[in-house]
N, CA, C and O atoms as a GROMACS GRO file, in nm:
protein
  436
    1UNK      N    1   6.715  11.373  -4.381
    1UNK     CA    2   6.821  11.463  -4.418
    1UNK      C    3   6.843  11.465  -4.569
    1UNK      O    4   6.861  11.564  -4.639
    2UNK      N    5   6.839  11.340  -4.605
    2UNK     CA    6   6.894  11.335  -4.792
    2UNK      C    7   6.734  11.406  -4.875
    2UNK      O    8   6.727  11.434  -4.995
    3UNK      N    9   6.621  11.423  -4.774
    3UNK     CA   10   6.520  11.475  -4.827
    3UNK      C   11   6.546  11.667  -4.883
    3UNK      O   12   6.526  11.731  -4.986
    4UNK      N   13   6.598  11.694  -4.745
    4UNK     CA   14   6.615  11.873  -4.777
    4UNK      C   15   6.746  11.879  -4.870
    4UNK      O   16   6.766  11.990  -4.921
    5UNK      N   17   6.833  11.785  -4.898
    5UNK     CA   18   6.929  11.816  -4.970
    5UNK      C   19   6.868  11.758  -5.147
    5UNK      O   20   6.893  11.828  -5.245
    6UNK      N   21   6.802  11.643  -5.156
    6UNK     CA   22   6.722  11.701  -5.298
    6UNK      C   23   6.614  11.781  -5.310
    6UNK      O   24   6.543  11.732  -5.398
    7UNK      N   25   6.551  11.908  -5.254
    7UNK     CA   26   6.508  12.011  -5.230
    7UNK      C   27   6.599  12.102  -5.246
    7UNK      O   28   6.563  12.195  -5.318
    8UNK      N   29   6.698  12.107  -5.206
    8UNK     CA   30   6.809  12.181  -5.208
    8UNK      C   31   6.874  12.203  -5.382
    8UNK      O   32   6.913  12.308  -5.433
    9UNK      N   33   6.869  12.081  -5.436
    9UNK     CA   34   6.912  12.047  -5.550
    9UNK      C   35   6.813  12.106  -5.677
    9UNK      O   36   6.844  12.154  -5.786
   10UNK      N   37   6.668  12.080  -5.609
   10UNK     CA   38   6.579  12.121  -5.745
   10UNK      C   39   6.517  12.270  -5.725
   10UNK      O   40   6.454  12.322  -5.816
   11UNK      N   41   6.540  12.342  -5.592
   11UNK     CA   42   6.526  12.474  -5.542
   11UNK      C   43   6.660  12.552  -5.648
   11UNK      O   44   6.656  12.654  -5.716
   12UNK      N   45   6.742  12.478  -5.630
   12UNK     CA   46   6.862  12.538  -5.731
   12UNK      C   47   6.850  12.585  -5.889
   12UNK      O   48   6.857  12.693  -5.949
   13UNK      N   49   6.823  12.401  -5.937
   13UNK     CA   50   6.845  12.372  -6.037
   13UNK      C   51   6.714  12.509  -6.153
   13UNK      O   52   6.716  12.574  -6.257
   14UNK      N   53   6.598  12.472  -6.004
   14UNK     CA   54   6.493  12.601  -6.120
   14UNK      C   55   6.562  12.704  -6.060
   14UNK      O   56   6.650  12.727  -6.143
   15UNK      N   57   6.577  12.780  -5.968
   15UNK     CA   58   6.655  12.928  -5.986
   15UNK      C   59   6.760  12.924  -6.112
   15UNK      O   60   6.752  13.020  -6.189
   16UNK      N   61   6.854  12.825  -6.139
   16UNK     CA   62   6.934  12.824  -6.245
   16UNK      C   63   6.875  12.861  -6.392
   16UNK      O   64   6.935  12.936  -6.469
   17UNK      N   65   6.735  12.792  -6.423
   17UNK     CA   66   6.669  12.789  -6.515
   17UNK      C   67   6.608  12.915  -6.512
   17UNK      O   68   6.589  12.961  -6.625
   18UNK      N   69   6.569  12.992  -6.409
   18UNK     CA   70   6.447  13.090  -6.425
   18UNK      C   71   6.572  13.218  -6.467
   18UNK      O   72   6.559  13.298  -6.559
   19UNK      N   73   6.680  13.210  -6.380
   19UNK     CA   74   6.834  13.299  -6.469
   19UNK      C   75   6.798  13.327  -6.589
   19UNK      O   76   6.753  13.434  -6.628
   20UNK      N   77   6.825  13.190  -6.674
   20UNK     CA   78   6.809  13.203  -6.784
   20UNK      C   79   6.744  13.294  -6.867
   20UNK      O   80   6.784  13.361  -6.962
   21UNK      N   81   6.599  13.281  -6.795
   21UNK     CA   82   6.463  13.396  -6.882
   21UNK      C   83   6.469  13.498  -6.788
   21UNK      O   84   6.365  13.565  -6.788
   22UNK      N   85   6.576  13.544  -6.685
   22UNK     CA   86   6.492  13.681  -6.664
   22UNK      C   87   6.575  13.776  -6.724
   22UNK      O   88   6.570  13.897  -6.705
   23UNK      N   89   6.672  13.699  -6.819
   23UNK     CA   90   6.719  13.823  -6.882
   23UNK      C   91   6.814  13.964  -6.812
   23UNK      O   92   6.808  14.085  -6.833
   24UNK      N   93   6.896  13.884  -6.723
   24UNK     CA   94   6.975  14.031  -6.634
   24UNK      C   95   6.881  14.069  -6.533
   24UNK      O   96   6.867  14.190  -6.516
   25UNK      N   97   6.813  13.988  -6.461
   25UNK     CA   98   6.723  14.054  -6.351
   25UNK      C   99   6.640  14.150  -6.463
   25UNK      O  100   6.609  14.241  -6.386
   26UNK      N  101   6.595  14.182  -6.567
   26UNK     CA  102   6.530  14.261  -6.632
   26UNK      C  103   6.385  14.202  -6.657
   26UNK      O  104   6.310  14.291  -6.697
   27UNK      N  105   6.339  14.110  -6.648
   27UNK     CA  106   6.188  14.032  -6.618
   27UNK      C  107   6.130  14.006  -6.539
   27UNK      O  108   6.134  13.883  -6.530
   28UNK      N  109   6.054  14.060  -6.443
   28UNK     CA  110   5.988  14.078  -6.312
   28UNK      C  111   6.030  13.905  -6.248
   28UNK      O  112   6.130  13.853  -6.199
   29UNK      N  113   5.899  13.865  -6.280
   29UNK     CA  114   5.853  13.707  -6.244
   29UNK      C  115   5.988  13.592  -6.292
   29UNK      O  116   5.977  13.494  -6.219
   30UNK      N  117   6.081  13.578  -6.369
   30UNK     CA  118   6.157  13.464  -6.391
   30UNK      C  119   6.266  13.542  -6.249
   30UNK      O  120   6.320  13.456  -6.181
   31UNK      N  121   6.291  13.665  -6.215
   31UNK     CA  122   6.387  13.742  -6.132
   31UNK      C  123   6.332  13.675  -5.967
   31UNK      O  124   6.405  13.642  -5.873
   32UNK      N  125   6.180  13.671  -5.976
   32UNK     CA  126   6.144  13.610  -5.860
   32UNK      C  127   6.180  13.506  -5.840
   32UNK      O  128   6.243  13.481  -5.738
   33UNK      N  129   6.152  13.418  -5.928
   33UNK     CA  130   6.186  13.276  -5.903
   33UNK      C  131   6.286  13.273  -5.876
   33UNK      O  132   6.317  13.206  -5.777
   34UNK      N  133   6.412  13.364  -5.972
   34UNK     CA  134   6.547  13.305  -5.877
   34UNK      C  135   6.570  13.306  -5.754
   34UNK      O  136   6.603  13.210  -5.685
   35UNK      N  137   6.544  13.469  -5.704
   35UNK     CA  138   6.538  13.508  -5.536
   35UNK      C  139   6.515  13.378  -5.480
   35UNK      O  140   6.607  13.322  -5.422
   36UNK      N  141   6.360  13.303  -5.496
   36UNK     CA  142   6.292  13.262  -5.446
   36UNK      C  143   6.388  13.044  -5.428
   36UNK      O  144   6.417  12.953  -5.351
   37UNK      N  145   6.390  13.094  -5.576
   37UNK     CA  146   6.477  12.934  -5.593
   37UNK      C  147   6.584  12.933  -5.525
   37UNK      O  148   6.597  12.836  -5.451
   38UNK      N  149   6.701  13.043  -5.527
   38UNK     CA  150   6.827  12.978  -5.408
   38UNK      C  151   6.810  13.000  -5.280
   38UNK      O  152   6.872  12.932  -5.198
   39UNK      N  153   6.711  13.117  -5.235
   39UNK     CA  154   6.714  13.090  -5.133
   39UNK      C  155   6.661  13.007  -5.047
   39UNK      O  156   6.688  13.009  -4.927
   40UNK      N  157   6.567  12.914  -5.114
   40UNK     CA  158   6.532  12.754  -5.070
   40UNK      C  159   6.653  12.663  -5.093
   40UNK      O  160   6.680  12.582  -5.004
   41UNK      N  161   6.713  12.666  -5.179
   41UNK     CA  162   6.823  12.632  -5.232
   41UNK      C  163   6.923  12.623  -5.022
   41UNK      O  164   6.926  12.520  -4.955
   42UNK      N  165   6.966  12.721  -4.992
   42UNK     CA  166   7.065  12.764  -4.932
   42UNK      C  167   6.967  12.728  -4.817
   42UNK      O  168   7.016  12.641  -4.744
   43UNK      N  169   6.863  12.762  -4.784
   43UNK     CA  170   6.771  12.707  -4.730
   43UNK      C  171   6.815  12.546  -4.656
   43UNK      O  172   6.871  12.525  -4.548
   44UNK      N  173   6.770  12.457  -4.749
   44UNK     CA  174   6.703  12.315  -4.759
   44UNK      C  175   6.890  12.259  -4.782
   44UNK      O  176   6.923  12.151  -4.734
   45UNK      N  177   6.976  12.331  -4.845
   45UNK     CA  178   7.101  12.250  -4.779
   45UNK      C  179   7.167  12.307  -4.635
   45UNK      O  180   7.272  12.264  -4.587
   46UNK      N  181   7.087  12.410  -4.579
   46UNK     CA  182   7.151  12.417  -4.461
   46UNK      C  183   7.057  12.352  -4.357
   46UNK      O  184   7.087  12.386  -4.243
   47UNK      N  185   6.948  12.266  -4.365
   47UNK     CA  186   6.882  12.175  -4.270
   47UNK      C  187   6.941  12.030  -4.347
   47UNK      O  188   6.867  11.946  -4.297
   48UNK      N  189   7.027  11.960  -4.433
   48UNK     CA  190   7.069  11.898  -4.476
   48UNK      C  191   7.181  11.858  -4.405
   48UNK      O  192   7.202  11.742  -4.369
   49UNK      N  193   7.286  11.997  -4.373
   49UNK     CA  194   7.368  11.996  -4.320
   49UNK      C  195   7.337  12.002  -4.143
   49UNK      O  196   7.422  11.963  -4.064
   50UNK      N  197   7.208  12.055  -4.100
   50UNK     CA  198   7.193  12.056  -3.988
   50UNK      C  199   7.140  11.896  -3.957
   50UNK      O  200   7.128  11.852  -3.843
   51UNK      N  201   7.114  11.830  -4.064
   51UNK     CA  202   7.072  11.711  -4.002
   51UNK      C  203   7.167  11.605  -4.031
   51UNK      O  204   7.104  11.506  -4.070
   52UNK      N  205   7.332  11.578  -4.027
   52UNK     CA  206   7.402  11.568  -4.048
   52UNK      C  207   7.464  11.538  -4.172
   52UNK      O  208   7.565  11.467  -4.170
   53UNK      N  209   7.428  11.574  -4.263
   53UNK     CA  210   7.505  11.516  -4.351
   53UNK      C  211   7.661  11.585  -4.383
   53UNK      O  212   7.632  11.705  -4.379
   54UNK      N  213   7.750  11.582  -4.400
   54UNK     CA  214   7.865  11.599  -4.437
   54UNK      C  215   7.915  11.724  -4.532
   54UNK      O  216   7.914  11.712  -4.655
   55UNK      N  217   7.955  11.834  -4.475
   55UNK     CA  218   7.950  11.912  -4.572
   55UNK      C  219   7.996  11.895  -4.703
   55UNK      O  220   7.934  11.913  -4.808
   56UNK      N  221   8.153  11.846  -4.679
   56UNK     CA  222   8.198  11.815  -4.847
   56UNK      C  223   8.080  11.681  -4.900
   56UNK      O  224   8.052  11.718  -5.013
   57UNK      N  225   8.027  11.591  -4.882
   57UNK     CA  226   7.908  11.510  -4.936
   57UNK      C  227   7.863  11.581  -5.031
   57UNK      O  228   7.875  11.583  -5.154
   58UNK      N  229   7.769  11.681  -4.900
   58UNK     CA  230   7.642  11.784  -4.950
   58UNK      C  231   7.651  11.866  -5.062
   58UNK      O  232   7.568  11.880  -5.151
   59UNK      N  233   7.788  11.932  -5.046
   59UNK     CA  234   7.777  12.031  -5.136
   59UNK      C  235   7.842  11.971  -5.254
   59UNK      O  236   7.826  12.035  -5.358
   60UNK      N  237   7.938  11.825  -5.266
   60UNK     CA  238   7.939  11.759  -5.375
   60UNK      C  239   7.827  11.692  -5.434
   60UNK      O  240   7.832  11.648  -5.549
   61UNK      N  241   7.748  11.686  -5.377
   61UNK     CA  242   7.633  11.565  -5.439
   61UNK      C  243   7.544  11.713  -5.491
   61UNK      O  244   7.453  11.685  -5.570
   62UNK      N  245   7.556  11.855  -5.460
   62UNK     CA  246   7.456  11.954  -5.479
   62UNK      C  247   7.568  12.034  -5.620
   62UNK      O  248   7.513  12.103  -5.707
   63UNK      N  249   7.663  12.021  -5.621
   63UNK     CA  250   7.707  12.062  -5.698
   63UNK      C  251   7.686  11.984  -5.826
   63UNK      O  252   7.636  12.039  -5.924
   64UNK      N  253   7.726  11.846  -5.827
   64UNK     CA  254   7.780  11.745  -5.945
   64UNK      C  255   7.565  11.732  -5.984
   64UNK      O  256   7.522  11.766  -6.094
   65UNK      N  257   7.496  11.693  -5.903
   65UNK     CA  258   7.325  11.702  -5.923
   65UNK      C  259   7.305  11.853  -6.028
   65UNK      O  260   7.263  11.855  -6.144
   66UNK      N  261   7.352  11.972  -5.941
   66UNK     CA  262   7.310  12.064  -6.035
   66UNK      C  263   7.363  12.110  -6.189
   66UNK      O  264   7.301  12.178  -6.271
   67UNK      N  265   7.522  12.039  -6.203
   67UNK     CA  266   7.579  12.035  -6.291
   67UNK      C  267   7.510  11.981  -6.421
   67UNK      O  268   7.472  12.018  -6.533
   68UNK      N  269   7.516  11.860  -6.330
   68UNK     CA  270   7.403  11.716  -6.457
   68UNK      C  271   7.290  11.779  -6.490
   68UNK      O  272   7.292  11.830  -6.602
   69UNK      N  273   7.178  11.794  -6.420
   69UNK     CA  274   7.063  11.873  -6.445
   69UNK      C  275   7.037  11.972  -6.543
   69UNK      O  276   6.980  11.968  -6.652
   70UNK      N  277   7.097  12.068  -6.474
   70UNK     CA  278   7.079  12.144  -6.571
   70UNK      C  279   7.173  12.164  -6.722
   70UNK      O  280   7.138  12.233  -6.818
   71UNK      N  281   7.295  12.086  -6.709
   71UNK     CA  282   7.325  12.026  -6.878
   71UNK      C  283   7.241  11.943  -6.931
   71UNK      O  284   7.250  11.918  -7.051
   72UNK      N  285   7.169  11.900  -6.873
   72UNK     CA  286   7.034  11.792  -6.926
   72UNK      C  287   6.931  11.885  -6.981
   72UNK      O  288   6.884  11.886  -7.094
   73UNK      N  289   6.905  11.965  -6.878
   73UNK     CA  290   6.777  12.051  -6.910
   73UNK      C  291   6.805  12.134  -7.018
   73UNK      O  292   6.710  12.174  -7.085
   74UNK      N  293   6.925  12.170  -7.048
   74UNK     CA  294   6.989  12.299  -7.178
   74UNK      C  295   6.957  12.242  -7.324
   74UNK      O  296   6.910  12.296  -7.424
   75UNK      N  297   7.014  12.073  -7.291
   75UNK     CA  298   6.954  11.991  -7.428
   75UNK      C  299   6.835  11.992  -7.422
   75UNK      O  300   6.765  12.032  -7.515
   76UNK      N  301   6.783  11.944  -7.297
   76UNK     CA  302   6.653  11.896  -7.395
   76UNK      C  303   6.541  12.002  -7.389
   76UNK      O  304   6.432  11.979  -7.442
   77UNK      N  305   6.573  12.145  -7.311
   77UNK     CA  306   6.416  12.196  -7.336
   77UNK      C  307   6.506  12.370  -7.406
   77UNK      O  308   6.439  12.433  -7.488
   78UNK      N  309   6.602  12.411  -7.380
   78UNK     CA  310   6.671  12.549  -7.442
   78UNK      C  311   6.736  12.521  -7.553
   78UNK      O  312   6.798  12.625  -7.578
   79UNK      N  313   6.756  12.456  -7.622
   79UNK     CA  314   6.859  12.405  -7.769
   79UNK      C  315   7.005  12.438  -7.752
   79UNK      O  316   7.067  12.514  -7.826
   80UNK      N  317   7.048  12.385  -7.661
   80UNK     CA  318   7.198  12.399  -7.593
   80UNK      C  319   7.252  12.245  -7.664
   80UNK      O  320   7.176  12.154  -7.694
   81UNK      N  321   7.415  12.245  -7.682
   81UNK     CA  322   7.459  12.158  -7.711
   81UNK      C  323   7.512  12.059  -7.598
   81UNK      O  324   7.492  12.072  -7.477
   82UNK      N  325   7.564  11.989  -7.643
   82UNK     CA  326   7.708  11.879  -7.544
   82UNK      C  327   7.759  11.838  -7.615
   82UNK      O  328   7.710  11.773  -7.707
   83UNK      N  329   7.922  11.869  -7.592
   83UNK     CA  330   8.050  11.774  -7.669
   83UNK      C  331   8.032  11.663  -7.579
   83UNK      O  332   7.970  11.646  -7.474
   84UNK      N  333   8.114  11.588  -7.662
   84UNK     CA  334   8.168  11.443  -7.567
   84UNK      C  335   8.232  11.454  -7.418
   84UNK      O  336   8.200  11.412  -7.306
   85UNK      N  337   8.362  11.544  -7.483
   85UNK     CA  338   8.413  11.581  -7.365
   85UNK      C  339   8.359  11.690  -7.241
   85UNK      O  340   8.412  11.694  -7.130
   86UNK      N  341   8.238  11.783  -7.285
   86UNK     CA  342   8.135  11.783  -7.173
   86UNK      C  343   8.065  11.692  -7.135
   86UNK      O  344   8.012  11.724  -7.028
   87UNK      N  345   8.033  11.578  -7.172
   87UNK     CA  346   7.941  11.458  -7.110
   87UNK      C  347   8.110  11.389  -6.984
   87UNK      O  348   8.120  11.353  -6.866
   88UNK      N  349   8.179  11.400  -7.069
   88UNK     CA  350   8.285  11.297  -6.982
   88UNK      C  351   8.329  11.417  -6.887
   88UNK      O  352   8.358  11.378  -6.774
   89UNK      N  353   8.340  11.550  -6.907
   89UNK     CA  354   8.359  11.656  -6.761
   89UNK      C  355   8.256  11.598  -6.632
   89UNK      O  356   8.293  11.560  -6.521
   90UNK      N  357   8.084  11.604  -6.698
   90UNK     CA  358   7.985  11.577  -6.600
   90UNK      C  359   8.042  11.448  -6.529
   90UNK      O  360   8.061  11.446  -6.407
   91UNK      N  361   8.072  11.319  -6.625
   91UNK     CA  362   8.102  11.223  -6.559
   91UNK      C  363   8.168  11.196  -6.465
   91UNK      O  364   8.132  11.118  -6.376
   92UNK      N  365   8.332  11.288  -6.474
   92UNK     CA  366   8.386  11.289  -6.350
   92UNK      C  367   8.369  11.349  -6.260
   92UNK      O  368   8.410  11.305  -6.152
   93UNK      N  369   8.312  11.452  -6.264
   93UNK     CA  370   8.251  11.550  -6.142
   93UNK      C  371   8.134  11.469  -6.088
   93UNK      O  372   8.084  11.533  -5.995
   94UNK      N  373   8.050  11.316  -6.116
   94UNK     CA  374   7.971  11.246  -6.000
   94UNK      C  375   8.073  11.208  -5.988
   94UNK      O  376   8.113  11.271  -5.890
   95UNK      N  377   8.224  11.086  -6.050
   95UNK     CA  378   8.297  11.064  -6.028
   95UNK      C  379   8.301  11.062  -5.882
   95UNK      O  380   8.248  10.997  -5.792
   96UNK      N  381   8.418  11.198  -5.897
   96UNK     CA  382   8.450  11.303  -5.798
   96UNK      C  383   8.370  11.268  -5.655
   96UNK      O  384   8.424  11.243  -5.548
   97UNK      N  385   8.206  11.272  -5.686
   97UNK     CA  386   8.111  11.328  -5.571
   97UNK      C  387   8.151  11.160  -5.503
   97UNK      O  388   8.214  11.145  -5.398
   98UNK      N  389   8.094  11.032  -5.598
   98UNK     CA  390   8.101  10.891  -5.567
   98UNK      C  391   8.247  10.906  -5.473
   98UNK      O  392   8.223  10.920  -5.353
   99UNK      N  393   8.353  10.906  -5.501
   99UNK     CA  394   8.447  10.919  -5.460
   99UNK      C  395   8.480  10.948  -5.310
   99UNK      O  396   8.540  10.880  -5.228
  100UNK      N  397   8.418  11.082  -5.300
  100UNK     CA  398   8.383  11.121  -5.120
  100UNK      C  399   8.339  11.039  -5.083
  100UNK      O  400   8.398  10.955  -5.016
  101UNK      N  401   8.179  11.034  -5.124
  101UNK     CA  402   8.086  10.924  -5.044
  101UNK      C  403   8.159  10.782  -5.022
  101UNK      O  404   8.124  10.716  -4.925
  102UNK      N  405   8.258  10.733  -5.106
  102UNK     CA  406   8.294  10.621  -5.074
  102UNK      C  407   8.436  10.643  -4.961
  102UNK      O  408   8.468  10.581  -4.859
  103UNK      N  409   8.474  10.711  -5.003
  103UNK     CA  410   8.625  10.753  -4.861
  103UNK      C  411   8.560  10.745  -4.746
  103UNK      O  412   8.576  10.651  -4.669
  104UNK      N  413   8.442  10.890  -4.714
  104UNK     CA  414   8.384  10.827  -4.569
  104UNK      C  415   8.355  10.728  -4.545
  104UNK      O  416   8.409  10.664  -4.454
  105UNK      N  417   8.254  10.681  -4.622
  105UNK     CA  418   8.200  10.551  -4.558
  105UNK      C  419   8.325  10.426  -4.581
  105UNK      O  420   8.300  10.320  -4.524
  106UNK      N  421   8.422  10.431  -4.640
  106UNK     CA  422   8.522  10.336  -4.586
  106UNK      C  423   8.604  10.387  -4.446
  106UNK      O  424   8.632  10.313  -4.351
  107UNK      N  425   8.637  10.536  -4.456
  107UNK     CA  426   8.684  10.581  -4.309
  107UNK      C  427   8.571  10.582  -4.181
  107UNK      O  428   8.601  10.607  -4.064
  108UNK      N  429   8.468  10.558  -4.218
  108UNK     CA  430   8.356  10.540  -4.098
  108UNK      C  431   8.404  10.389  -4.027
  108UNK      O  432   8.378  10.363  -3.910
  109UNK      N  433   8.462  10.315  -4.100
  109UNK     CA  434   8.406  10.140  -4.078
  109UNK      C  435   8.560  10.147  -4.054
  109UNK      O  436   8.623  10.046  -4.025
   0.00000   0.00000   0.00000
């Protein structure tokens, strides 16, 4: 299950990226990739979710993953910045995700 949900995460994270270059849907091939990227995306977290994982989990661990990522990817390959206080936003949003994961699994036990 935690397999289709990082599938889910990097099906995203490049549709997010290929956005970038297609320029308004105006570039054939980066326009594909997006199609192509969320809907694996939406895809691979709905066998995530079919194989139980937790919706609020899923879509926190797919949100706060794609957040990080691709603020990672803006530095280091598009010449995008980060303030501090965007590094400490990302931080609390795994925060946030850690947070769930730890409520259930203390309300599981």
């Amino acid at each position: 299950m935690w397999f289709w949900l990082a599938g889910a995460i990097l099906a995203e994270v490049t549709g997010t990226v290929a956005l970038r270059f297609s320029e308004g849907f105006s570039k054939l091939w980066p326009s594909v990739v997006v199609v192509l990227g969320y809907g694996t995306a939406f895809y691979s977290l709905s066998q995530a979710l079919a194989r139980g994982v937790p919706i609020g989990v899923a879509y926190g661990i797919w949100a706060a993953a794609g957040v990080a990522l691709i603020a990672l990817i803006g530095v280091a390959f598009l010449g995008e910045s980060l303030s501090w206080v965007q590094v400490g936003g990302i931080v609390l949003v795994i925060a946030g995700v850690l947070a769930l994961e730890l409520g259930r699994s203390s309300h599981a036990a």
